[in-house]
C-alpha positions as CSV (number, residue, x, y, z in Angstrom):
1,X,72.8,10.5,37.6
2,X,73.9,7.1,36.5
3,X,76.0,7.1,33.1
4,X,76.3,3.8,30.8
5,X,80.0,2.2,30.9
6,X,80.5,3.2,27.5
7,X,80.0,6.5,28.0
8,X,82.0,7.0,30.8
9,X,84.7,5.0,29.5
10,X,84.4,7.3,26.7
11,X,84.8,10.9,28.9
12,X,87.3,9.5,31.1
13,X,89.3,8.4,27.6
14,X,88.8,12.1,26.7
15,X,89.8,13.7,30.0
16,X,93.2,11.4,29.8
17,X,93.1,12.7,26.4
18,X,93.2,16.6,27.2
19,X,95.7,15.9,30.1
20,X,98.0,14.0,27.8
21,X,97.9,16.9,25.0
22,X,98.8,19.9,28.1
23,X,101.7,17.6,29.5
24,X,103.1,17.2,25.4
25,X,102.2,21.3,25.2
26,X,104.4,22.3,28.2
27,X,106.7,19.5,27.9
28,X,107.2,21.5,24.0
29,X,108.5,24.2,25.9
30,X,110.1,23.0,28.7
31,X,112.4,21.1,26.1
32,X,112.8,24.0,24.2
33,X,113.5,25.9,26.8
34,X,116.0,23.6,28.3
35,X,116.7,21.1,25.4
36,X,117.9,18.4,24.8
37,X,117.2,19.0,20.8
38,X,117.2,15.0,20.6
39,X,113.9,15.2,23.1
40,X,112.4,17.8,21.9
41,X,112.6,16.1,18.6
42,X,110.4,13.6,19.3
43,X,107.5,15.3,20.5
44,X,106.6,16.1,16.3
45,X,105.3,13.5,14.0
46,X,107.6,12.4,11.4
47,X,105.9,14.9,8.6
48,X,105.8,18.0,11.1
49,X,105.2,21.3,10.4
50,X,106.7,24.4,12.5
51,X,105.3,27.6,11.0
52,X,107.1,30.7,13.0
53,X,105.6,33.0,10.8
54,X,108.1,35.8,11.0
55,X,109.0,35.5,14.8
56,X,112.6,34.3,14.1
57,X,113.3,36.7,11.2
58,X,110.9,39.7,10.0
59,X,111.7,39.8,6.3
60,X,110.5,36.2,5.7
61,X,108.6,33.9,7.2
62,X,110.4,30.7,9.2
63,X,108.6,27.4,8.4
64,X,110.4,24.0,10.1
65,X,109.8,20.7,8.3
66,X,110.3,16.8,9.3
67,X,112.4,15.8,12.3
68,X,115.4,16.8,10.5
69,X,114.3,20.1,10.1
70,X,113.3,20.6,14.0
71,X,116.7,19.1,15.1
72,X,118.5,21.6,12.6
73,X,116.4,24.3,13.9
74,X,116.7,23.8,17.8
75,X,120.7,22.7,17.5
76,X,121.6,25.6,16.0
77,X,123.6,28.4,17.2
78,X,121.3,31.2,17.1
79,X,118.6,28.5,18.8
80,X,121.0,27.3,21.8
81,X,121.9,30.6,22.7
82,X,118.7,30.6,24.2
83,X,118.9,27.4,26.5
84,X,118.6,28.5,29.6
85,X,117.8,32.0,29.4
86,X,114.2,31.4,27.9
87,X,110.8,31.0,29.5
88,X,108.0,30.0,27.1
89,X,104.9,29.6,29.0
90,X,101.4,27.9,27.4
91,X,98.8,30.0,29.2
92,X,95.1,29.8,29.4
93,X,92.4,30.1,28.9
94,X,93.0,27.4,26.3
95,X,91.1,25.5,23.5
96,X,91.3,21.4,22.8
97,X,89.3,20.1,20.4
98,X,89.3,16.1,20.0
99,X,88.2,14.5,17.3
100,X,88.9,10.7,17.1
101,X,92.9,10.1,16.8
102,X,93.4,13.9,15.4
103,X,93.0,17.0,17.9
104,X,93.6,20.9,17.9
105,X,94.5,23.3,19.9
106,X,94.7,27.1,21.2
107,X,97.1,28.5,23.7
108,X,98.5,32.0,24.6
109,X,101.8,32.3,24.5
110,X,104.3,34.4,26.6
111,X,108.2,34.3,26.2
112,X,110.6,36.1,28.7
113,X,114.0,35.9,28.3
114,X,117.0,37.0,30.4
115,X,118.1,40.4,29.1
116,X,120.8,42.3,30.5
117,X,120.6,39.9,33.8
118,X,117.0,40.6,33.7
119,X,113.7,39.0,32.5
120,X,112.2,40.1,30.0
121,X,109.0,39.8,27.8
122,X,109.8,39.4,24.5
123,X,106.9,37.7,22.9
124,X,102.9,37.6,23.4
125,X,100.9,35.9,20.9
126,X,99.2,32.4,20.1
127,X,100.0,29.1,19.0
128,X,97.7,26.7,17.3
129,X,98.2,23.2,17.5
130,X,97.7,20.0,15.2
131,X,98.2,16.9,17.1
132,X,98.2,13.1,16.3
133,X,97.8,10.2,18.2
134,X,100.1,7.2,16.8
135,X,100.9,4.1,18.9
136,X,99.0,4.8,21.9
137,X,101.3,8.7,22.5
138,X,99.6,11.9,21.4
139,X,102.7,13.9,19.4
140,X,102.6,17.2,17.6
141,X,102.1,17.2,13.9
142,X,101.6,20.9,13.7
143,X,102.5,24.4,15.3
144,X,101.5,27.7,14.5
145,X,102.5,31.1,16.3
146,X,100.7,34.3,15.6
147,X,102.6,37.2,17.4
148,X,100.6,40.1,18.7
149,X,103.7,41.9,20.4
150,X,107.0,41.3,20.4
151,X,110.2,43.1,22.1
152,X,110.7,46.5,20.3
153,X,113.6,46.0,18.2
154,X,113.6,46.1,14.4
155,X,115.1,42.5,14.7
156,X,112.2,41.3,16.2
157,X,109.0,42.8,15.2
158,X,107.3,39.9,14.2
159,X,103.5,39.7,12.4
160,X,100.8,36.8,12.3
161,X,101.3,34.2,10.0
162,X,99.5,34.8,6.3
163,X,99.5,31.6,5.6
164,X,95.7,29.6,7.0
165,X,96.3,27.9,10.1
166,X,95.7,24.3,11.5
């Protein structure tokens, strides 16, 4: 089957596309795994949205705002402890949706961190994803987790999100 240059042009644009938006995905986590902050920082749009639902603290929900807000949040204390003894993993099957310069997505999510000496799972659940395409470079401009289970301490059960997702 032959295919007109614009219309391949046009799928391999989208396959570039859906590669681009796994590499910023894992890249998310890799960063926030290992930091720096500064790098991480920069994968979010200017106007970004974090919404952690009630992941970080159960009695309320955690929403990030702005760069600003995303380098408070991952340069803090409670955050850095982390660096280095998290995993967050994106795993499939997963959703990308493309729709001009704007795109969304669905992953599973999976955190293990070292415990005791030992890895643990701490976290199962789903993130949705608003992204944006500005300049050429796909960047997040939304995040949404939904938590299905979560480590068993009062400190950390966590529930989805109430408020509508992107």
């Amino acid at each position: 089957m032959t295919m007109p240059g614009a219309a391949l042009a046009d799928r391999v644009q989208r396959l570039e596309d859906v590669r681009a938006i796994r590499q910023l995905i894992d890249l998310n986590w890799f960063l926030a795994d290992a930091g720096p902050a500064d790098a991480f920082v920069q994968l979010y749009t200017e106007d970004c949205v974090i919404d952690l639902g009630r992941l970080v603290t159960p009695e309320r929900d955690t929403i990030v705002e702005g760069h600003a807000g995303v380098h408070a949040r991952y340069t803090d204390h409670g955050h850095s402890q982390w660096e280095g003894r998290s995993h967050h993993v994106s795993a499939g099957p997963e959703a990308i949706l493309i729709e001009g310069d704007e795109a969304r997505a669905l992953t599973y999510a999976m955190t293990t961190m070292l415990i005791d000496g030992a890895p643990k799972m701490i976290l199962v659940g789903f993130n949705f994803w608003r992204l944006r395409r500005a300049a050429g470079r796909w960047r997040i401009s939304h995040r949404c987790s939904a938590c299905r289970a979560a480590r068993s301490s009062a400190s950390s059960t966590a529930t989805r999100p109430t408020r509508s997702r992107p």
